[in-house]
Backbone as CSV, one residue per row, in Angstrom:
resi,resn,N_x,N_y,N_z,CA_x,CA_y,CA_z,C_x,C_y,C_z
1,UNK,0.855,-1.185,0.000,0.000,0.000,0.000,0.890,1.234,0.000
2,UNK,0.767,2.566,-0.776,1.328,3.731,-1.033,1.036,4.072,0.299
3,UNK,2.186,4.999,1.167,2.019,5.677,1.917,1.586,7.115,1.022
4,UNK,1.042,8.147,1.897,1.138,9.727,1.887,2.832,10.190,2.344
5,UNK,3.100,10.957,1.675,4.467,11.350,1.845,4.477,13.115,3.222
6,UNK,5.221,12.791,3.925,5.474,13.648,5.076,6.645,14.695,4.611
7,UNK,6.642,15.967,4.546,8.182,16.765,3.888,8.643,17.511,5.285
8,UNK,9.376,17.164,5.395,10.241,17.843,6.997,10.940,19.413,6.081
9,UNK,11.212,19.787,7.499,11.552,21.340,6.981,13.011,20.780,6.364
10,UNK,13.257,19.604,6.583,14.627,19.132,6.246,15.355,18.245,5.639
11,UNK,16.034,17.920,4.964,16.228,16.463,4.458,14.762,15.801,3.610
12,UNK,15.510,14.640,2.854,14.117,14.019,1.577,12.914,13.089,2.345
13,UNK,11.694,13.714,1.525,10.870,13.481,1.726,10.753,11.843,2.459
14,UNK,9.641,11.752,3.576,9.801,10.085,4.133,8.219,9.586,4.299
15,UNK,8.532,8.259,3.683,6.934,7.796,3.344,6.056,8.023,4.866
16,UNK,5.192,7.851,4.988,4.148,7.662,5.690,2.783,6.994,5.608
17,UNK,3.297,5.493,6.265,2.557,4.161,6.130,0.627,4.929,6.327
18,UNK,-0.248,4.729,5.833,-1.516,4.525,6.043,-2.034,3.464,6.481
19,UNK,-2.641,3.813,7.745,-2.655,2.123,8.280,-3.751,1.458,7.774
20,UNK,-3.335,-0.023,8.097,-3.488,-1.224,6.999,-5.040,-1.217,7.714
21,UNK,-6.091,-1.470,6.976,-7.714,-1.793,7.193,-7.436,-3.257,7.967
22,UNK,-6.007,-3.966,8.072,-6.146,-5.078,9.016,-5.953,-4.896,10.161
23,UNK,-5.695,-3.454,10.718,-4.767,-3.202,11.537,-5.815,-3.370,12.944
24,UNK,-5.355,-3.820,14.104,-5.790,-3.642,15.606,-6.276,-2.184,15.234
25,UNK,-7.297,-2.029,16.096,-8.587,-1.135,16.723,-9.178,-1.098,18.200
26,UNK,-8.826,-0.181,19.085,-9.045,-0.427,20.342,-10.241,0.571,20.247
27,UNK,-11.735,0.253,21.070,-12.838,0.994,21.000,-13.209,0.480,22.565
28,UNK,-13.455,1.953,22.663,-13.565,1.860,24.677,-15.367,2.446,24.615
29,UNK,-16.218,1.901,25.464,-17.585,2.058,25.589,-18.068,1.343,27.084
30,UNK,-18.935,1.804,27.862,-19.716,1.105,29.019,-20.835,0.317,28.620
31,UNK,-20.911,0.127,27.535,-22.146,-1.232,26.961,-22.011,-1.418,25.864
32,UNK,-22.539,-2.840,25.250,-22.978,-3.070,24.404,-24.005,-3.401,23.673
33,UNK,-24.646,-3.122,22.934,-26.560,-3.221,22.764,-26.588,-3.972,20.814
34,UNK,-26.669,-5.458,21.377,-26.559,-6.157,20.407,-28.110,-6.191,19.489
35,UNK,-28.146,-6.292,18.385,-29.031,-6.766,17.698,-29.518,-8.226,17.366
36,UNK,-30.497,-8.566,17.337,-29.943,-10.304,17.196,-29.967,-11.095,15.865
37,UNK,-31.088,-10.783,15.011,-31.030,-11.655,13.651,-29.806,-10.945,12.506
38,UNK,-29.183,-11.625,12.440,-27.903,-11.328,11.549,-26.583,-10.706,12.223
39,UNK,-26.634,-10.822,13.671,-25.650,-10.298,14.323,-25.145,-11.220,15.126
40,UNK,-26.322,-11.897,15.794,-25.651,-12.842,16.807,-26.065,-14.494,16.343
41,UNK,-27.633,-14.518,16.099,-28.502,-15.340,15.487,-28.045,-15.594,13.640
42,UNK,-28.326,-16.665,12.607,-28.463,-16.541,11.685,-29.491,-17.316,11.644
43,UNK,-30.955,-16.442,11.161,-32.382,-17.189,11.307,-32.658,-16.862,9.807
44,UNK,-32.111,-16.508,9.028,-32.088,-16.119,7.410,-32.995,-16.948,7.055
45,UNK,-32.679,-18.650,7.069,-33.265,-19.664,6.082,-35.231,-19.587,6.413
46,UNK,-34.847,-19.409,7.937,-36.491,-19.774,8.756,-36.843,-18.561,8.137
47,UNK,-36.611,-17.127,8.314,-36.846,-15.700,8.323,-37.283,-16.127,6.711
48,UNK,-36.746,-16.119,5.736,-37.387,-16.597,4.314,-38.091,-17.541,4.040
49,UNK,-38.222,-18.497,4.729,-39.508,-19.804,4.682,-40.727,-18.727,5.055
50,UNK,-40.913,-18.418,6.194,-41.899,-18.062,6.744,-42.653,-16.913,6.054
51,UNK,-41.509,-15.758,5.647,-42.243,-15.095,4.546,-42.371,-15.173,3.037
52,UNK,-41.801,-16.052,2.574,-42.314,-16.350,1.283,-43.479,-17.163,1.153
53,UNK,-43.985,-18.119,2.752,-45.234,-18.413,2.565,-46.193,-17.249,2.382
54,UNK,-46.029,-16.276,3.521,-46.963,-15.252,3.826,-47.408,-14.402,2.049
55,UNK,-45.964,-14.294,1.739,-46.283,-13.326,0.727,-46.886,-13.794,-0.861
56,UNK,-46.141,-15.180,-0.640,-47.290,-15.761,-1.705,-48.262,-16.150,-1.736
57,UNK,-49.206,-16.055,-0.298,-50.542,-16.405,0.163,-51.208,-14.720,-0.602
58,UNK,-50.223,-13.931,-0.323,-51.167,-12.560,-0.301,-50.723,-11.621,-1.843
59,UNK,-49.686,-13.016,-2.545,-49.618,-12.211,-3.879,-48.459,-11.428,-3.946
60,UNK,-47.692,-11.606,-2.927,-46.680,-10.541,-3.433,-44.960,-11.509,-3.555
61,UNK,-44.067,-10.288,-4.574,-42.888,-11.105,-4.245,-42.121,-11.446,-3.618
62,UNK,-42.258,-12.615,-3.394,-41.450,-13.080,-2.216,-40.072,-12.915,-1.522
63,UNK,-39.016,-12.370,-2.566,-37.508,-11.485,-2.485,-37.447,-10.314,-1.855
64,UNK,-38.712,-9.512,-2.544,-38.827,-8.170,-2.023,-39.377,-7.838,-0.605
65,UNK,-40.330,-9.444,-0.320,-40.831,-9.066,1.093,-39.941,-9.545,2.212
66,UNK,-39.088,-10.812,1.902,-38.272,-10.888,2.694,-37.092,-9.823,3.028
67,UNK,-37.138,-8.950,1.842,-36.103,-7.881,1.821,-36.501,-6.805,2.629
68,UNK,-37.624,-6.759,2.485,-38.632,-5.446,3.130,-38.307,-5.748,4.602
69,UNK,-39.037,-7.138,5.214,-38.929,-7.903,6.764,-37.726,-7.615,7.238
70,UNK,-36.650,-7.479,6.895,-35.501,-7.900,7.361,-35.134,-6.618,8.463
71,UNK,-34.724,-6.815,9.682,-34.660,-6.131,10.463,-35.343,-4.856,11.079
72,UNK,-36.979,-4.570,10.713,-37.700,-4.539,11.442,-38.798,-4.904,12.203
73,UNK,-39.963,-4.673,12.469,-40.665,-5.900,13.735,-41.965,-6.372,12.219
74,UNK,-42.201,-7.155,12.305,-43.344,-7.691,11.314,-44.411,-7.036,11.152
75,UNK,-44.973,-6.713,12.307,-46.365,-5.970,11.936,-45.994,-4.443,11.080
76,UNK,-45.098,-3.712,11.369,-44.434,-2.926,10.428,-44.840,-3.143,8.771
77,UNK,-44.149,-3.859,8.779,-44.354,-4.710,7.022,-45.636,-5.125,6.927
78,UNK,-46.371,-5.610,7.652,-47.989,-6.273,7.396,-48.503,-4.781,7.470
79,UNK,-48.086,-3.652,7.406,-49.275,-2.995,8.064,-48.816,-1.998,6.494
80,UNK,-47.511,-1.568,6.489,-47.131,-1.243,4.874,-47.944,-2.048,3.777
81,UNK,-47.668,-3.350,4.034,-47.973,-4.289,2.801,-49.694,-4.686,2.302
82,UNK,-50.165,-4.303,3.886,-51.725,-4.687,3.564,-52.750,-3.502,4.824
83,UNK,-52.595,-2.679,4.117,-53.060,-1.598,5.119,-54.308,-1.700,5.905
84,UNK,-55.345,-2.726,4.604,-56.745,-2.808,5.253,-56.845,-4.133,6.006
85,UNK,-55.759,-4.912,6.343,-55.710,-6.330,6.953,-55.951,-6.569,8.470
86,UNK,-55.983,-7.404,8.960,-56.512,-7.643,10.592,-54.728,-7.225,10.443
87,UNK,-54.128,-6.404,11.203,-52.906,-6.228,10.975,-52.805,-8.012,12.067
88,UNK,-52.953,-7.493,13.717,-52.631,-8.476,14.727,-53.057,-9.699,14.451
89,UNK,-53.869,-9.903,13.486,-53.943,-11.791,13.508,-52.899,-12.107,12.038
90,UNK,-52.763,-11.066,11.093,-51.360,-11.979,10.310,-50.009,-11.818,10.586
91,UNK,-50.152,-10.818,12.083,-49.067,-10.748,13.136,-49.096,-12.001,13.598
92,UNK,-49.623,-12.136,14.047,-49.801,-13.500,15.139,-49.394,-14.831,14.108
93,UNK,-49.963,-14.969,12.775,-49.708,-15.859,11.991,-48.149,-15.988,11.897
94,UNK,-47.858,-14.566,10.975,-46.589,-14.817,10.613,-45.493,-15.220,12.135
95,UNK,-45.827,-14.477,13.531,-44.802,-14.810,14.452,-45.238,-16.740,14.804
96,UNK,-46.286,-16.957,14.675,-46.272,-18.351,14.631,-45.499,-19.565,13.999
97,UNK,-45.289,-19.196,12.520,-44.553,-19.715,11.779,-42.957,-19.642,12.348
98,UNK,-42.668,-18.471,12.250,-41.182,-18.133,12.718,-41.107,-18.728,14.008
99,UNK,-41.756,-18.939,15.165,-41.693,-19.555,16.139,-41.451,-21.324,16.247
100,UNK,-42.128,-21.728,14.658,-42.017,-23.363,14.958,-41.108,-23.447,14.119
101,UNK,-40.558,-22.517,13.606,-39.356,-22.615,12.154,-38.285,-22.650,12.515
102,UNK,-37.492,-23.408,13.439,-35.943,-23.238,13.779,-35.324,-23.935,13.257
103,UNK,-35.039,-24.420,12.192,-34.430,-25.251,11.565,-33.285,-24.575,10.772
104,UNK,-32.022,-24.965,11.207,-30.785,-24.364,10.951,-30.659,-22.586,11.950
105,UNK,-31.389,-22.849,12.846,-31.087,-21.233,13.054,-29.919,-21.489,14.385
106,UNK,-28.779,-20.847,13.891,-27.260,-20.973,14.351,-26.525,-19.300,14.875
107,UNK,-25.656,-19.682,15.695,-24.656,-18.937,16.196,-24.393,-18.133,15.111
108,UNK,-23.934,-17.086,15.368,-23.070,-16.316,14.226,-21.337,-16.743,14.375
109,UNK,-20.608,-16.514,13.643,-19.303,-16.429,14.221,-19.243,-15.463,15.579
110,UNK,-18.300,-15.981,16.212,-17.739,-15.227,17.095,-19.076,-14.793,18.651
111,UNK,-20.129,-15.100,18.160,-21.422,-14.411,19.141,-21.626,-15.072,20.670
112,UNK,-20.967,-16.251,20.510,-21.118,-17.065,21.419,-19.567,-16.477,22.685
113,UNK,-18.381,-16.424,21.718,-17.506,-16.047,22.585,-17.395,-14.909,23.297
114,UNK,-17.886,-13.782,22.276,-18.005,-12.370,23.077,-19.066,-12.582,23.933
115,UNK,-20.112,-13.028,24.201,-21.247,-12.844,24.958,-20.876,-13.767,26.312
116,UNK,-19.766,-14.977,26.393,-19.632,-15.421,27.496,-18.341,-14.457,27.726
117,UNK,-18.065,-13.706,27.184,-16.553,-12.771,27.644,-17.128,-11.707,28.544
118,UNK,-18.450,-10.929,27.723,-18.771,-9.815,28.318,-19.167,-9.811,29.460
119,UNK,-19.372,-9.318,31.101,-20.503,-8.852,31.928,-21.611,-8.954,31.677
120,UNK,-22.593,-9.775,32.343,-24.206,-9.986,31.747,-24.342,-8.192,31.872
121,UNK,-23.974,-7.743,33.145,-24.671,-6.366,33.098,-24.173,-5.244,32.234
122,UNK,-23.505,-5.729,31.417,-22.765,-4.332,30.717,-23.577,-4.712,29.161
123,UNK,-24.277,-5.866,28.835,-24.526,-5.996,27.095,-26.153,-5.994,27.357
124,UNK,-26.532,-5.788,26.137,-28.082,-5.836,25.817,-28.202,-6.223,24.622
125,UNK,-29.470,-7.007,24.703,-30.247,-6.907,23.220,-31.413,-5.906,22.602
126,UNK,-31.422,-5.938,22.019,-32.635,-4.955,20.615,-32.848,-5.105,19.916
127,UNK,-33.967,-6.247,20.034,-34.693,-6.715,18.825,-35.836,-6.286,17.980
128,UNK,-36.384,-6.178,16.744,-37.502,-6.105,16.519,-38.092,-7.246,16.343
129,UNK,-37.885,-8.686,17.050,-38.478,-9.647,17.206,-39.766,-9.455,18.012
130,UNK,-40.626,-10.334,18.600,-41.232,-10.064,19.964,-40.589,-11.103,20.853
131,UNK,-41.115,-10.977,22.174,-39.622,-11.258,23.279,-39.496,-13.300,23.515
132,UNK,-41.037,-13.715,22.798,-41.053,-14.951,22.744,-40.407,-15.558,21.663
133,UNK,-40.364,-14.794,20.453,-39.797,-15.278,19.180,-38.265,-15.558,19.468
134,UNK,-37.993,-13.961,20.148,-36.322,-13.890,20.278,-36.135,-15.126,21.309
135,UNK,-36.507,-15.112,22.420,-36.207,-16.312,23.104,-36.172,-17.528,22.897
136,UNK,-36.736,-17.558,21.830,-37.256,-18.755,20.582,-35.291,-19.270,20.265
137,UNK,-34.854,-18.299,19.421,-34.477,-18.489,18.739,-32.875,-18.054,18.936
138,UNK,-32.724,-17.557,20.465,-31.233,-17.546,21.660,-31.229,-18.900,21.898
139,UNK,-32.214,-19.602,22.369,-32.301,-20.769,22.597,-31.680,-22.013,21.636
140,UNK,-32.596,-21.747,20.669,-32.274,-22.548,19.313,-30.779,-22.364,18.981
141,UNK,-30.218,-20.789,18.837,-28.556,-21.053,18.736,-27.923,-21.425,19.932
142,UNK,-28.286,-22.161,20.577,-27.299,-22.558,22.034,-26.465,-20.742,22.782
143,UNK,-27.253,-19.938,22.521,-26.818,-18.814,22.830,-27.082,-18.217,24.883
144,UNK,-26.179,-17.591,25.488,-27.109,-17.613,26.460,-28.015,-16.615,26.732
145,UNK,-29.395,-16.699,27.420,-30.446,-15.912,27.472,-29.762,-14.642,28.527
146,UNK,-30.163,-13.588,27.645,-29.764,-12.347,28.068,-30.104,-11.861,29.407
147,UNK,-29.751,-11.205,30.192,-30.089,-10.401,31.584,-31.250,-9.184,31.148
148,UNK,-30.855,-8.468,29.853,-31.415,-7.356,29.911,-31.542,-7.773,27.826
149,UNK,-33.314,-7.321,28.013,-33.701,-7.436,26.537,-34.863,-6.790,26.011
150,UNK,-34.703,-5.433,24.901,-35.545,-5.095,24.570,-36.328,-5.726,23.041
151,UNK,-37.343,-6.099,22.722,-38.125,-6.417,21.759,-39.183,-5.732,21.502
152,UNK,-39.752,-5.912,20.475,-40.816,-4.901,19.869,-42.307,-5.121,20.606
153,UNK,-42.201,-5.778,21.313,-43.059,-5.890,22.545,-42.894,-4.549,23.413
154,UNK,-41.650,-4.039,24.038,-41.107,-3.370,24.847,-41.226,-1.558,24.201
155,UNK,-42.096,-1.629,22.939,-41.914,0.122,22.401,-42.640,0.038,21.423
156,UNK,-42.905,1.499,21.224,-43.934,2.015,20.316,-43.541,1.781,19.125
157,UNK,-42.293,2.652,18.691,-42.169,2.635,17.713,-40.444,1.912,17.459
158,UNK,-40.605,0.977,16.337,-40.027,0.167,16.286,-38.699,0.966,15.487
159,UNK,-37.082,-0.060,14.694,-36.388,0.559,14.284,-36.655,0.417,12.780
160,UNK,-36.354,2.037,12.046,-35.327,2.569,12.129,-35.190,4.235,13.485
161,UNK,-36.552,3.900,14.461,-36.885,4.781,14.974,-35.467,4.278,16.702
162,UNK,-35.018,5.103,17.283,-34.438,5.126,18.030,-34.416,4.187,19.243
163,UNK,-36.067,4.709,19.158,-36.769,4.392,20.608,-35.575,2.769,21.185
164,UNK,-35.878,1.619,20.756,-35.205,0.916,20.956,-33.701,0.477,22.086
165,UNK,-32.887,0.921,21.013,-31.698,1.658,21.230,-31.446,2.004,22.882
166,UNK,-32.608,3.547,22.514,-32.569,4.371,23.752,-32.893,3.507,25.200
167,UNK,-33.739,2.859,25.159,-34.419,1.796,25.669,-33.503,0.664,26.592
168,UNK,-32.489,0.353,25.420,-31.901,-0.513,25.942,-30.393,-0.004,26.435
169,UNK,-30.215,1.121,26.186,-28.943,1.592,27.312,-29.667,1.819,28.426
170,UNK,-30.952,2.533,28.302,-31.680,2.513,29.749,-31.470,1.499,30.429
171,UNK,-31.771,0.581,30.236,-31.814,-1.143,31.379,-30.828,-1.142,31.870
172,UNK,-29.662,-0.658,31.164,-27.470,-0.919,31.743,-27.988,0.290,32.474
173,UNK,-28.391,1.449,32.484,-28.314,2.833,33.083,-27.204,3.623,32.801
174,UNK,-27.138,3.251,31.159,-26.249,3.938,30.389,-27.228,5.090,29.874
175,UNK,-26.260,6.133,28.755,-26.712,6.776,27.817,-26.375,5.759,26.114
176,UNK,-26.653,6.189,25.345,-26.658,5.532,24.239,-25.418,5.837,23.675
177,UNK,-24.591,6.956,23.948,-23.403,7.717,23.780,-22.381,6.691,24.380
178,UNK,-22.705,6.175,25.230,-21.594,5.616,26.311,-21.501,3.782,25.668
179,UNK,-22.456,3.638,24.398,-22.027,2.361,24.324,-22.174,2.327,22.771
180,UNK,-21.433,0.805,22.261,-21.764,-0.006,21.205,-22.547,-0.573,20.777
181,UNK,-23.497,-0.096,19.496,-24.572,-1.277,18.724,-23.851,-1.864,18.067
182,UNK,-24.727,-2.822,17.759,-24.286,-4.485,17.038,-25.259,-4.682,15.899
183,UNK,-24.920,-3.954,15.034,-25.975,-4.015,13.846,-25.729,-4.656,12.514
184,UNK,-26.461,-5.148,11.141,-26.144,-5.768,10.315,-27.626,-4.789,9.009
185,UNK,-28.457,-4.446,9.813,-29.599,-3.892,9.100,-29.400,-2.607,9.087
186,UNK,-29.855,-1.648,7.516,-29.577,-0.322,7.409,-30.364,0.393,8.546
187,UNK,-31.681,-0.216,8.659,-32.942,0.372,9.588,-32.215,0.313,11.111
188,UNK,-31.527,-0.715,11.718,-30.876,-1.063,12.519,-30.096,0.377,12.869
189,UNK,-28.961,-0.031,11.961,-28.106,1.281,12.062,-28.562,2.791,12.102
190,UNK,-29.360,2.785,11.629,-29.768,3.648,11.757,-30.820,4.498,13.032
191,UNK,-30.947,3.386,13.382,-31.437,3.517,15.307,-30.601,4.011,15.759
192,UNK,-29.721,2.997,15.681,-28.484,3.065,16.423,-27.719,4.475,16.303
193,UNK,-27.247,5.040,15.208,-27.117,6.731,15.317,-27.981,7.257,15.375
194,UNK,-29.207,7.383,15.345,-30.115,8.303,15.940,-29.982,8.598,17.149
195,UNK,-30.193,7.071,18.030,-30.212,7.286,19.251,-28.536,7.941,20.085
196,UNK,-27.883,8.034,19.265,-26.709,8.469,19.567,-25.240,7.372,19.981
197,UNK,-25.585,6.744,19.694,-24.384,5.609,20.242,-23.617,5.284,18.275
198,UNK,-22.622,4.648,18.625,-21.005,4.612,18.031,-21.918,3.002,17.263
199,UNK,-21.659,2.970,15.922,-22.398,1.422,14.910,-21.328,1.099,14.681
200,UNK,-21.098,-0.425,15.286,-20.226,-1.602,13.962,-21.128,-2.106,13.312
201,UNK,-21.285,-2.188,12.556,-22.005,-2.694,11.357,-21.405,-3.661,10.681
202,UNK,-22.122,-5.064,10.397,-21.352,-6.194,10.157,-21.635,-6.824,8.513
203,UNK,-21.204,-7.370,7.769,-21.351,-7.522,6.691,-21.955,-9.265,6.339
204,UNK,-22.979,-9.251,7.527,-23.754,-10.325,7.274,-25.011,-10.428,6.537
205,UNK,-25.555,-9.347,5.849,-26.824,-9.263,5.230,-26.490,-8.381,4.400
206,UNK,-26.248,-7.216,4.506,-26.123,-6.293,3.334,-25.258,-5.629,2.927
207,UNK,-24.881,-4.655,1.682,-23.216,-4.410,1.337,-23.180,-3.294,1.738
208,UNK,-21.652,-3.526,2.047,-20.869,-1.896,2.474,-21.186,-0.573,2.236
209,UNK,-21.592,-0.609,0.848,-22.410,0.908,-0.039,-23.607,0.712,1.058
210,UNK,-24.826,0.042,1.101,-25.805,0.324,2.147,-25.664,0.463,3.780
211,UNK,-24.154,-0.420,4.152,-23.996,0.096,5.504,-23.563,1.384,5.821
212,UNK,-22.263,1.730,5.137,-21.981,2.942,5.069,-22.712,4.420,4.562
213,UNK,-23.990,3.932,3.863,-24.959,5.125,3.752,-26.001,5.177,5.155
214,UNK,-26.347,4.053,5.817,-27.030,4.518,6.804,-26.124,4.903,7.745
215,UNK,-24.722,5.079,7.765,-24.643,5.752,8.830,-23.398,4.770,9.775
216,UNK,-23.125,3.643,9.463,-22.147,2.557,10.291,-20.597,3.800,10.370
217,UNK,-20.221,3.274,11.662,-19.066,3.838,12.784,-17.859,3.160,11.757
218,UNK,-18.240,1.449,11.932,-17.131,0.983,11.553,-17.918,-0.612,10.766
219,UNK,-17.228,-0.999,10.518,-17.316,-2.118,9.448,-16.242,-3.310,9.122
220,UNK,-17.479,-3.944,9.800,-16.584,-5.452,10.314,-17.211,-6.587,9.673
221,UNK,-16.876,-7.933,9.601,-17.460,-9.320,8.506,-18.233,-9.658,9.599
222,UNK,-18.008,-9.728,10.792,-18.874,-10.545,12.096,-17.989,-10.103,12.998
223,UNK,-18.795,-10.720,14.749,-18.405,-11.055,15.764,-17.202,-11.661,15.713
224,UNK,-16.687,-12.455,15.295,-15.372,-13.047,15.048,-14.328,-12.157,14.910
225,UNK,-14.432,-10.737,14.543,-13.402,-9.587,13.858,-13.378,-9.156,15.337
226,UNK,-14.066,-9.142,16.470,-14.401,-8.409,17.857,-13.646,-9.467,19.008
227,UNK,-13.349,-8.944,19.963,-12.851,-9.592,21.153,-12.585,-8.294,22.709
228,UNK,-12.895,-8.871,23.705,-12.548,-8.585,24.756,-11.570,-8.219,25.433
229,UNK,-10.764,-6.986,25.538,-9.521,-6.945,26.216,-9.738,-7.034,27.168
230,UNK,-10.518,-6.140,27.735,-10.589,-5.727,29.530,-12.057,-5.685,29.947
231,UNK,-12.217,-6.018,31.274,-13.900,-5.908,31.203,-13.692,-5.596,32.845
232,UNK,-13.136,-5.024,33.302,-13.370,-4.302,34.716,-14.897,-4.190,35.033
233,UNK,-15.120,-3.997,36.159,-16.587,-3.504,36.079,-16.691,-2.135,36.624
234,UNK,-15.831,-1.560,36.972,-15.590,0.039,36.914,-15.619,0.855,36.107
235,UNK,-14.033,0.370,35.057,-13.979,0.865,34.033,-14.579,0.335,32.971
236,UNK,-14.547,1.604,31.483,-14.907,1.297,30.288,-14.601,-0.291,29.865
237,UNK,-15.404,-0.724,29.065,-14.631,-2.073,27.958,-13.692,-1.781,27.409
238,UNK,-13.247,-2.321,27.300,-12.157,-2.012,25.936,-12.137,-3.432,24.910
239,UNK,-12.319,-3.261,23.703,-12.622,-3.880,22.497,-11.923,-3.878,21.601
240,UNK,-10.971,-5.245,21.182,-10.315,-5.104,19.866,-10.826,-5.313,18.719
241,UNK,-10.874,-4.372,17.705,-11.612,-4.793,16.656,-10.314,-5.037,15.350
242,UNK,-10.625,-6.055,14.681,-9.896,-6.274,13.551,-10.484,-6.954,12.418
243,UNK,-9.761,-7.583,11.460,-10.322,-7.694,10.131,-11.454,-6.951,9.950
244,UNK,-11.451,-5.330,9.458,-12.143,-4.978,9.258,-12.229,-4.756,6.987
């Protein structure tokens, strides 16, 4: 890689390395406020069974609605997609399906190690699941069940709206400033800076051009790129981030 060149008042010019996108990353924060489908969870296969039934029951394409679903709460999308519909009973349908649908739904890289590294009291979740689905499906990845968890049960308005977010530094008795989201969805990320807190944004669902337009801090492949230096319970975390 070309360095940028440095000119001293003296003597010939001397390169100046640009550091390498592999390089160690130390990121200091008092929480972390994970997301779960595509961050910690991979429920992709179930998450597309379930709505390509729905949407070819009701006529629509099935790519676009799973595309639409993807990281915010369902009734959202039922209520976009079919304005004059019982919204809560093809709520109830579709979380039914996704509830008996666990088949292949797995760990992410790395989700399992940071989450037994971290302090139960320093991490959170923020889902737009509801809190039975998500529990559904922590379970199903051999993941462990969280201390502190917000779901779309828990708020009005779901993400790309803040509320969330805000919500769930509340439970740590953080500010949203003082910690890390764990996002993979533009709508996601985009909570996530609203509400004011620092986005890794992971490159498990969608590309870099869409993470980096909503708004992502930093940009990582998964949990696996993340690890634990220090976890005092005084002080800040401190977080190495790499392969970015």
């Amino acid at each position: 890689m070309l360095g940028n060149l440095i000119r001293g008042h003296h003597g010939p010019s001397i390169p100046r390395r640009i550091p390498s996108i592999m390089d160690l990353m130390k990121i200091q924060c008092r929480g972390v406020l994970f997301d779960l489908d595509g961050v910690l969870v991979d429920s992709t296969p179930a998450v597309a069974r379930v709505w390509t039934i729905w949407a070819k029951k009701h006529g629509f394409d099935p790519d676009d609605v799973v595309r639409q679903a993807h990281g915010r709460p369902s009734i959202t999308t039922i209520r976009e997609l079919l304005p004059n519909a019982d919204h809560d009973a093809e709520n109830r349908e579709v979380e039914r399906g996704e509830i008996e649908d666990t088949d292949g739904v797995i760990p992410l890289p790395g989700a399992l190690e940071l989450l037994q590294a971290l302090p139960q009291d320093r991490w959170a979740i923020a889902t737009s699941c509801t809190r039975r689905l998500a529990e559904v499906r922590i379970r199903a990845a051999g993941l462990p069940v969280p201390k502190h968890m917000i779901t779309s049960t828990d708020v009005q308005r779901g993400k790309p709206d803040p509320e969330p977010y805000i919500k769930a530094a509340k439970i740590l008795g953080l500010s949203p400033a003082d910690c890390i989201v764990m996002e993979d969805a533009p709508a996601g990320i985009r909570a996530g800076k609203a509400a004011g807190a620092r986005v890794l944004a992971l490159r498990t669902t969608a590309p870099d051009a869409e993470l980096t337009q909503s708004g992502a801090t930093w940009i990582a492949n998964d949990l696996a790129s993340l690890r634990l230096n220090s976890s005092n319970h005084q002080a800040p975390l401190e977080l190495i981030l790499n392969h970015m």
